[in-house]
C-alpha positions in Angstrom: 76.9 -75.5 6.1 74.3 -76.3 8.6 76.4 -77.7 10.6 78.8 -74.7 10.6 76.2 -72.8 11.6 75.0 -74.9 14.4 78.7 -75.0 15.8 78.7 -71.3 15.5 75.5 -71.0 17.2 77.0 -72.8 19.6 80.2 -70.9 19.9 78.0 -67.5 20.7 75.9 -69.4 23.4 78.6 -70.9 25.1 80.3 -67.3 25.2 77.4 -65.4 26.5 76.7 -68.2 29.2 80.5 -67.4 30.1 80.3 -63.5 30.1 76.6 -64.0 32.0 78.7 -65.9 34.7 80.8 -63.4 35.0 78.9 -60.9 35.7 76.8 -63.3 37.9 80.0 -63.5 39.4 81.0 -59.7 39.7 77.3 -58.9 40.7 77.6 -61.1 43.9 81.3 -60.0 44.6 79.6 -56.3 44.7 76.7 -57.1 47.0 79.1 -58.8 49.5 81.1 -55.7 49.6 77.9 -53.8 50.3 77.0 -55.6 52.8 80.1 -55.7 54.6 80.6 -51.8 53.7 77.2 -51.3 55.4 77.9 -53.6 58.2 81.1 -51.6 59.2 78.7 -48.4 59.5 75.2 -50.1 61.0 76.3 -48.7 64.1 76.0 -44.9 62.9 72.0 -46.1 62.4 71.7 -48.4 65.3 70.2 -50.5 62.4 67.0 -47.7 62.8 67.7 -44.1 61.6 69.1 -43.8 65.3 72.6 -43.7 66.7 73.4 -46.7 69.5 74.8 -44.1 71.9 71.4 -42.3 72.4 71.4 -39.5 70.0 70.4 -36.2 71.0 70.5 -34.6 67.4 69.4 -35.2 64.1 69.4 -38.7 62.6 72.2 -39.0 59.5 70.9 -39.3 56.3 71.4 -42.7 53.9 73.8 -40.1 52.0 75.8 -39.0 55.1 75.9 -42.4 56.1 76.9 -43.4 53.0 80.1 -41.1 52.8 81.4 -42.8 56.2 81.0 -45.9 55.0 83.1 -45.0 51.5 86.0 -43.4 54.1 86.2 -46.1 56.1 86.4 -48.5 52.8 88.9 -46.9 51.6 90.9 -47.3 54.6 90.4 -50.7 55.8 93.1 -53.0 54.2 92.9 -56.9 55.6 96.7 -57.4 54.7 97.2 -61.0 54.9 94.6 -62.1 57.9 94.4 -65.4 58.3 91.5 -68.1 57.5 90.7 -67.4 61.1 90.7 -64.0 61.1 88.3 -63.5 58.2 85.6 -65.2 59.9 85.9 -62.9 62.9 83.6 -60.2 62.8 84.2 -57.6 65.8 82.4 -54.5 67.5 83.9 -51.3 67.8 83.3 -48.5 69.4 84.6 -44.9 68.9 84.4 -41.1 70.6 84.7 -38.8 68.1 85.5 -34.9 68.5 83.3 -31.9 66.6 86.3 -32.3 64.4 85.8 -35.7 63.3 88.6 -37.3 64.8 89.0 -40.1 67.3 89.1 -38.9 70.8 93.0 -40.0 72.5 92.2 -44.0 73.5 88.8 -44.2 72.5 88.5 -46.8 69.7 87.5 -49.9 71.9 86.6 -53.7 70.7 83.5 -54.4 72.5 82.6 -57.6 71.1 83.3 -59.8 68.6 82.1 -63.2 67.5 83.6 -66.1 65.6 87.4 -66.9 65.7 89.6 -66.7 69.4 91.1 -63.7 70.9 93.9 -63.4 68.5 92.8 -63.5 65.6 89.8 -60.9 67.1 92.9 -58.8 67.8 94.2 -58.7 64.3 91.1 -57.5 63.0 90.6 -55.1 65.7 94.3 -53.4 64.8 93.2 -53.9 60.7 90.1 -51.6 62.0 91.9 -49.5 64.4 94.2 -48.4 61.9 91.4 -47.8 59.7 89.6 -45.7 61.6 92.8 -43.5 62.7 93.9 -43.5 58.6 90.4 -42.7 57.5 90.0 -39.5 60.4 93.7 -37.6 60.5 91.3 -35.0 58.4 88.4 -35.6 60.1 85.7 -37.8 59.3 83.2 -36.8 56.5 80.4 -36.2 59.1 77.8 -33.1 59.3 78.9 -30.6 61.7 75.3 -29.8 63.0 74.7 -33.6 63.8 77.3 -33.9 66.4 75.5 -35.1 69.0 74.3 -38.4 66.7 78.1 -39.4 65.6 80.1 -38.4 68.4 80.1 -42.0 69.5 79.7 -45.1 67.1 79.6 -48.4 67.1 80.7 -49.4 64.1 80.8 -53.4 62.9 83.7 -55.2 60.7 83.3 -58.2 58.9 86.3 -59.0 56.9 84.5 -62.4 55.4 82.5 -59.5 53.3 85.0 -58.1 51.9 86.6 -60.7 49.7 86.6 -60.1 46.5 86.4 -62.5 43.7 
């Protein structure tokens, strides 16, 4: 019986290692999301508590910031991008109005780093789209901090968003 019970023993280790690695697993899935979540928003903080444009109002709070970065998850979809497109990461810009919509022609690439010019491109529609999707009701964005989020620079890194 001893060596029943060792072979259980066994049995119950080897299935909480497994469930342990799978949260190990779920755990780091989560914090790349995060990270790539909080990457697509850095430029509503500038990174500081400060907008990049040169805010004249109020900073946003972690909360308001927070909400922005939830829309905009929801919205961005990376289809079927290519290996070369996931390790683009790109810049974008955007003029919002009071309303929380993107001004006519304002969402810009201004910069984007790994991958070549096309596959930039097909992250820069993925984000476009996101942007335009996540706004036709207006951004989730305080009314009385206008003049902090009425032009952000907002960051995309598809590479963070794989999920596991």
């Amino acid at each position: 019986n001893a060596a029943a019970q060792d072979e259980a023993d066994k049995a119950v280790a080897d299935k909480a290692a497994r469930a342990q690695a799978a949260q190990d697993a779920a755990d780091k899935a989560a914090a790349a999301e995060q990270a790539a979540i909080d990457a697509a928003v850095a430029g509503a903080t500038g990174g500081d508590g400060a907008a990049n444009a040169g805010p004249k109002g109020p900073p946003m709070t972690s909360g308001e910031i927070d909400c922005l970065r939830v829309a905009i998850k929801k919205c961005w979809t990376m289809g079927t991008f290519s290996s070369a497109a996931m390790e683009v990461k790109i810049t974008v810009r955007v003029a919002l109005g009071q309303d929380g919509r993107p001004v006519s022609n304002s969402i810009r690439m201004t910069e984007f780093e790994g991958g070549d010019d096309g596959s930039a491109k097909v992250v820069f529609d993925s984000a476009r789209r996101a942007i335009i999707r996540c706004s036709k009701d207006g951004l989730p964005l305080p009314a009385d901090k206008y003049d902090t989020w009425k032009d952000l620079e907002l960051f995309f890194d598809p590479s963070g968003m794989r999920l596991r």
